[in-house]
C-alpha positions in Angstrom: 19.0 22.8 -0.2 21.6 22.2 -3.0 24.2 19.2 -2.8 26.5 19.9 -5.7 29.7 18.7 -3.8 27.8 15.2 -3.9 29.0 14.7 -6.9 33.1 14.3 -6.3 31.9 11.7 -3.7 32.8 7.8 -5.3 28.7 6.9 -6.9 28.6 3.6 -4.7 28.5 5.5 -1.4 25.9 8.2 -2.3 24.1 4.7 -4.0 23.9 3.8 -0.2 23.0 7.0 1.1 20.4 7.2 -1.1 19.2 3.4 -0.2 19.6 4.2 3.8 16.5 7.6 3.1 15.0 5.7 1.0 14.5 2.7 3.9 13.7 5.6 6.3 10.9 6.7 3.8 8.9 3.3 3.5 9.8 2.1 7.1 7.1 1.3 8.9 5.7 4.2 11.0 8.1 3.7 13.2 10.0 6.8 12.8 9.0 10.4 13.6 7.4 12.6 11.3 10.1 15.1 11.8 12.1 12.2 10.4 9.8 11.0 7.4 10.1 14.7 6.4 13.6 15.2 6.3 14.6 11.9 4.9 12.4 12.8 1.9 13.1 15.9 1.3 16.9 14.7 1.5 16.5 12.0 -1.0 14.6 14.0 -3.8 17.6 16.8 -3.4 20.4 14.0 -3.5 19.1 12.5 -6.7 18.3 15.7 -8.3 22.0 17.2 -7.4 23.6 13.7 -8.7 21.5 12.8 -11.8 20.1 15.8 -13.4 18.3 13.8 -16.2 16.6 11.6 -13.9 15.9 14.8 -11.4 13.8 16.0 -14.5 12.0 12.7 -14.1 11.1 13.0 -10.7 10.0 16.6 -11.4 7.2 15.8 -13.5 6.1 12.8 -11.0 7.1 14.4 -7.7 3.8 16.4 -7.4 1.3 13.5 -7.7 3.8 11.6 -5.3 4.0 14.7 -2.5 0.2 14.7 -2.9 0.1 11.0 -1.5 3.0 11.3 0.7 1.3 14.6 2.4 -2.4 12.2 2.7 -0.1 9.4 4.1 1.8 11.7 6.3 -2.0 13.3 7.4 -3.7 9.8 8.0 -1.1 8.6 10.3 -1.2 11.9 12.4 -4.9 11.5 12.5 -3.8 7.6 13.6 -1.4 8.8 16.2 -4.6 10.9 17.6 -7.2 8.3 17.4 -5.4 5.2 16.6 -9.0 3.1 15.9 -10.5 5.5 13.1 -11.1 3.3 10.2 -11.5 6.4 7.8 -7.8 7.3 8.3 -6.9 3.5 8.7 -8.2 2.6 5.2 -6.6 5.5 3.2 -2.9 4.7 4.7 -3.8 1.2 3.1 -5.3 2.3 0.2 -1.6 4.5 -0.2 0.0 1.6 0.5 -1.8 -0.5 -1.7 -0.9 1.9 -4.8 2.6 1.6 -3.3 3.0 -1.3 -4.1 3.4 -2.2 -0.6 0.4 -5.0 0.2 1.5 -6.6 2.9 1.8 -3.0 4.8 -1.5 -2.5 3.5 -3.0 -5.9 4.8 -1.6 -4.7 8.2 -3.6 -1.7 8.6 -6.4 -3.1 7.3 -6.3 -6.5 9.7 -6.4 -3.4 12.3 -10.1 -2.3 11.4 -12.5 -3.3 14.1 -15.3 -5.7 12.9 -17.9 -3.7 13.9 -16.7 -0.6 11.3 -18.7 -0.1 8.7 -15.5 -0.2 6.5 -14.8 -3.8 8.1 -16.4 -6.0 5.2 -15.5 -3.8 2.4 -11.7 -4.6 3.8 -11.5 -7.6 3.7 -12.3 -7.7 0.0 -8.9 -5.7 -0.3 -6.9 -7.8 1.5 -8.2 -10.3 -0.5 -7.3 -8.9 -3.3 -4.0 -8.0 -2.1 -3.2 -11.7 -1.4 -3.6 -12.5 -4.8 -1.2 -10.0 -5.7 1.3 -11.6 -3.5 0.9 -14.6 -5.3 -1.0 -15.7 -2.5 -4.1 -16.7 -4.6 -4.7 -20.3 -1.9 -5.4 -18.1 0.9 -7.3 -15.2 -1.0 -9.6 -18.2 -2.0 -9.9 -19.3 1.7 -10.6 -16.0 3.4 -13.5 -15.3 0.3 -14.8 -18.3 0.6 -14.7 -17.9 4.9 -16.7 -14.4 4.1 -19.1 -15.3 1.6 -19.9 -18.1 4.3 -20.4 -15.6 7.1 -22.9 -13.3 5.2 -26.3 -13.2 5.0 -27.0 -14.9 1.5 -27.8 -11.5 0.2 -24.8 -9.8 1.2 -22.4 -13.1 0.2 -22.6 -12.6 -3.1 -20.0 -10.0 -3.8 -17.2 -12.2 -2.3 -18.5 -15.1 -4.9 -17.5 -13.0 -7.8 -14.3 -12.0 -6.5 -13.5 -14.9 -6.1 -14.4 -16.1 -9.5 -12.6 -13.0 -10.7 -9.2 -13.8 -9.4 -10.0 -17.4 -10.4 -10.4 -17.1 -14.0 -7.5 -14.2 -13.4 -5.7 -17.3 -12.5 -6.7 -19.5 -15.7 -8.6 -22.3 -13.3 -12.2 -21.8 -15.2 -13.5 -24.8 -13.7 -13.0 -23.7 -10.3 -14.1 -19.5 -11.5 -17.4 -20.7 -13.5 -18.7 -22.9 -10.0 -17.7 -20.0 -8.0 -19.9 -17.9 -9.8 -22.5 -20.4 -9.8 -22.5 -19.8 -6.1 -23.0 -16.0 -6.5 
């Protein structure tokens, strides 16, 4: 697919266009796959007919990102097929997570049963994902809520998180007795 004639269009339109596949690309699972496909491949052949510099660009980093878009675009067929398999469920939000794109990734993984063996490992993410929401007050609560629910063997892992995004924070006070805890 070529789209040469894109370029006599006015550059604030085709901005739009380009915005309007790029919202159909990170929506939230809600389209078809049919439609994830074709909005992509849309949007990497707009910008490279429009902006030949920055096509170069995407050359070089379109590989790496196919590879993650064709494991996201797997995992959530495997999800359409067996909606409760937390394999699949924790690498759409590990994709999402390197996405930028934490609060889609806190989704799926609120959506792992607690009886998975992935369940506790999960909710270390989310954690961590609160954090870097700026959402450090209720990262501190839900560590603090699993390292009480443990076994005192297992709760030790949540302590040093937790003293991890503390001192991450600057509040050593607050890190040093949370790795006391541990």
């Amino acid at each position: 697919i070529a789209f040469p004639a894109l370029r006599r269009h006015p550059r604030p339109w085709l901005n739009e266009f380009v915005q309007l596949i790029d919202r159909l690309i990170h929506a939230d699972g809600q389209q078809g796959l049919f439609e994830f496909c074709l909005a992509r491949l849309v949007s990497i052949q707009v910008i490279e007919a429009l902006d030949p510099a920055r096509a170069r660009v995407i050359g070089r980093r379109k590989l790496v990102q196919c590879e993650a878009e064709t494991a996201l675009l797997f995992a959530r067929l495997t999800l359409y097929l067996r909606p409760d398999f937390p394999p699949a469920q924790v690498l759409v939000a590990d994709i999402l997570e390197n996405d930028n794109r934490f609060t889609d990734a806190n989704a799926v993984y609120d959506g792992i049963a607690k009886d998975s063996s992935f369940y506790r490992a999960t909710r270390a993410r989310v954690a961590a994902n609160l954090d870097r929401m700026e959402r450090t007050d209720e990262a501190i609560r839900r560590l603090n809520a699993l390292a009480a629910a443990e076994a005192k063997d297992k709760g030790i892992e949540p302590l040093v998180q937790l003293g991890d995004i503390l001192r991450g924070r600057k509040r050593f006070k607050e890190a040093a007795a949370a790795y006391d805890r541990a």
